[in-house]
N, C-alpha and C positions, 0 to 999 in steps of 0.2 A: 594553798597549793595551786600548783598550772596544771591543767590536764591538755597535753599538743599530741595533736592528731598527724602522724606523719606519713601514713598510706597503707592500705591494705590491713594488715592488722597490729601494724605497730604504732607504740604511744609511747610518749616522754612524761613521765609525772616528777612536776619538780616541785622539792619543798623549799619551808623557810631554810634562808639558809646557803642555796642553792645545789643540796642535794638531787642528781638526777635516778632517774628510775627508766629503763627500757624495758618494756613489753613487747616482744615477739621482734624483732628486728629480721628483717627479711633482706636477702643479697639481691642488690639492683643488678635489672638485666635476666632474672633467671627465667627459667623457663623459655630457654630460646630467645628472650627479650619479651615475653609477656606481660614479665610485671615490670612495668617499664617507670616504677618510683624512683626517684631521685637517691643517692647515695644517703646512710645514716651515719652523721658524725658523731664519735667519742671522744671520750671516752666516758661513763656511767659508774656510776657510783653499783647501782647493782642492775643486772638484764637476769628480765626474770623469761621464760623460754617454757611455751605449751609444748612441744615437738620438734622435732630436728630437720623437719621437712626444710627446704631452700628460703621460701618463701615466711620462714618463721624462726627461721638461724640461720645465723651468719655470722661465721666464726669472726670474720674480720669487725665484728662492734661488738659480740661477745668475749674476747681474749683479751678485751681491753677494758674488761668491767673487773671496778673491784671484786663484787660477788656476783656467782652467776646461780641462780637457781630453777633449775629444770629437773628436781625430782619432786614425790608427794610427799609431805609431810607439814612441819610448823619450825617457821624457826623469827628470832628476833634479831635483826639487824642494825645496831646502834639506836632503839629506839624506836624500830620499823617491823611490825609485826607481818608476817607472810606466812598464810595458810597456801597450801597446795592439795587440789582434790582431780585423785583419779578417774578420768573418766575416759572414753573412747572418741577416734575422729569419724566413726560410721555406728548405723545402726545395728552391725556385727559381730559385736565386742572387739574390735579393734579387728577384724578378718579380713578389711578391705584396705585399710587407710592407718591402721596403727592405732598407740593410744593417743589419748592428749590431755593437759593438766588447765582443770580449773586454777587460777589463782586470785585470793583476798591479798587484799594489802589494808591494812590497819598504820594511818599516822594522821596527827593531826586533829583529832578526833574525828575522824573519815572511815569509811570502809568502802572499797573500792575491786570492784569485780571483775577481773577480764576472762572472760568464756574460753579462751583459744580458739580452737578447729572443731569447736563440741559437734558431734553429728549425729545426736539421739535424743531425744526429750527428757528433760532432767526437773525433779519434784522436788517438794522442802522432804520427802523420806529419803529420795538419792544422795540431796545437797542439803542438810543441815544448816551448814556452815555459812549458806548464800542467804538465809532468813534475816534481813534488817539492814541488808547490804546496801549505799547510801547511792552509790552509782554504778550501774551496770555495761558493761562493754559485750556488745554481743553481735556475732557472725547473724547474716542477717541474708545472704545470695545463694543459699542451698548448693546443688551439684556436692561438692566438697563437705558442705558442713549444714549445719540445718536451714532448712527455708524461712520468710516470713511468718509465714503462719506458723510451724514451731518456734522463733522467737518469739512472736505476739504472748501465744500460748505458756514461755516461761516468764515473759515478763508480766504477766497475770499472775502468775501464782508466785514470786516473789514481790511484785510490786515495789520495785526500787524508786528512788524519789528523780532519780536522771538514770536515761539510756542512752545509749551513745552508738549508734550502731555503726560497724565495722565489715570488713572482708567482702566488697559488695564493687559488681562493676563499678568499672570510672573508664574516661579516655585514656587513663594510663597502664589500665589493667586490661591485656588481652583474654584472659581463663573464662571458660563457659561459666559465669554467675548469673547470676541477678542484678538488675542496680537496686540501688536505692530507694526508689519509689514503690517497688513490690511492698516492703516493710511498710513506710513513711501510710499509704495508704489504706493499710490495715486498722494500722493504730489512729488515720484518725486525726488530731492534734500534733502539731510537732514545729517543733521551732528551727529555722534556717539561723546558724549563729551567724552565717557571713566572713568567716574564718576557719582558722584551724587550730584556734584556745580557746579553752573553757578555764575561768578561775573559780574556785571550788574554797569555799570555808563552812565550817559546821553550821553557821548561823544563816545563810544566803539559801538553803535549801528548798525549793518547792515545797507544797503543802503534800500533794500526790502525785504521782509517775508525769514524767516529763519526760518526752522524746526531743533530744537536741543534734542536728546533724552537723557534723564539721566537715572542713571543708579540708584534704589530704595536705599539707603543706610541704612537702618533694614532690 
């Protein structure tokens, strides 16, 4: 499978096949022009959607996916397994900012994590589900959603084999964040892919936790 990085906190994962998968698609231009990513083209086979917020829906590449799933539970899509887990976009049980949904994706023999807008420290007692998870996708510029060092912190106690970190300045995101480097220099180790794809097969995995940064491709 392709893991494409397409800005702020949305990804395309496509399989064999050329099955496409949307993660969080956000409406170019929002926020006054803050999130200033390039347009996302459909249409997707399914958009899977942590919150409704602007920056992470957008009806216009969502209405255009066969399946759209933005609530918690488990379900099987042709073959395509998706867990969904409830959890919060602050540390107030959702009093500031709402909720927002972990979601797995299970295909290919992969299991593939995307965090959302998470904005609380989350354990293997909160998240089960995220124990052996093979690539994690995880907000990483705090204000909004949790900082470096509570990323650093979950990705320690899951220890996924690739992180991929997300939601984090750039020249084309105006929002009070963090960049990238806050993280990257926590952890340490971390590979610049020089793009904005990762190819991902069961067999190609790192031995231990790998920080891979991509590069927004909008």
């Amino acid at each position: 499978m392709k893991l494409r990085y397409l800005g702020h906190s949305a990804f395309e994962l496509e399989l064999e096949g050329g099955r496409r998968i949307v993660f969080d698609p956000y409406e170019s231009g929002a926020y006054d022009g803050a999130l200033g990513y390039g347009p996302i083209e459909g249409p997707h086979d399914i958009a899977v959607v942590s919150h409704d917020h602007p920056d992470h829906r957008f009806e216009g590449v969502t209405s255009q996916a066969g399946t759209v799933v933005d609530g918690a539970g488990e379900t099987d899509i042709e073959g395509v397994r998706i867990t969904t887990i409830p959890t919060f976009h602050d540390e107030s049980e959702g009093s500031e900012r709402g909720t927002n949904l972990i979601s797995i994706i299970e295909a290919e023999g992969l299991r593939i994590a995307h965090l959302g807008d998470l904005g609380h420290p989350v354990t293997r007692a909160d998240a089960p589900a995220l124990k052996g998870v093979d690539v994690m996708i995880v907000p990483v510029g705090g204000y909004f959603t949790i900082d470096a060092a509570a990323a650093k912190a979950i990705v320690d106690e899951f220890s996924p084999r690739i992180v991929v970190p997300m939601h984090y300045k750039t020249g084309k995101c105006g929002l009070p964040i963090a960049p990238v480097d806050d993280f990257t220099m926590l952890m340490g180790e971390f590979e610049d892919a020089g793009g904005s794809e990762l190819e991902l097969t069961a067999g190609s995995l790192p031995a231990g936790s790998k920080v891979i940064v991509l590069d927004p491709a909008l």
